[in-house]
N, C-alpha and C positions, 0 to 999 in steps of 0.2 A: 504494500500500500504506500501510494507516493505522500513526503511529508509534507503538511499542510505551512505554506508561506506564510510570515507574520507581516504587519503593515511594512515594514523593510524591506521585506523579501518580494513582497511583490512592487513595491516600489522601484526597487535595484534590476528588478527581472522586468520591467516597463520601459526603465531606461535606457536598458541592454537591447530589448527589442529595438525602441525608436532609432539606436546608432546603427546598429543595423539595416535596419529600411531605409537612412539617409545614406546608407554607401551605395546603394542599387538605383539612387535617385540617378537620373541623366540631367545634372546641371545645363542651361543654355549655355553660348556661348555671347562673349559683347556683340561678335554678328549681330544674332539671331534677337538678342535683347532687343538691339537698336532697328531690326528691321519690324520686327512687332510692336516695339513701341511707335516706332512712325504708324502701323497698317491702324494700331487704336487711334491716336490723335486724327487720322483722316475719317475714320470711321463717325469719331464723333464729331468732327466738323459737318460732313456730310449730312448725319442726322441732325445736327442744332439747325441747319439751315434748311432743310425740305422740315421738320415739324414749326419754322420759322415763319416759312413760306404757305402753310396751310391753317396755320393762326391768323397771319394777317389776310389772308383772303376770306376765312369763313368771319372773322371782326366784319370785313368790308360788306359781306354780304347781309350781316343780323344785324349792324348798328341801324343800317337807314331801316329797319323790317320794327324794330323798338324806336325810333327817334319821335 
């Protein structure tokens, strides 16, 4: 019968997992950072500007519909 871990034991044995799962991680590289950091920054310029552009035109259509 395997022996039961104390709050230590399994603390120390959670730790030792997570080192483990961080060595099998595949880090990016600055490449790879810097070309996804660019693909987000356009991603989100493209959508602040079309949910921009469909704000201000449905305003334009419902102000004069309540004026």
């Amino acid at each position: 019968m395997a022996k039961e871990l104390g709050f230590f034991g399994k603390t120390a044995k959670f730790f030792k997992s997570v080192k483990s799962e961080l060595k099998k991680v595949n880090w990016p590289n600055k490449e790879e950072i810097t070309s996804n950091t660019l693909v987000v920054i356009v991603t989100v310029i493209a959508l602040i500007s079309f949910i921009g552009l469909i704000d201000l035109a449905l305003a334009n259509i419902i102000t004069p519909l309540i004026s």
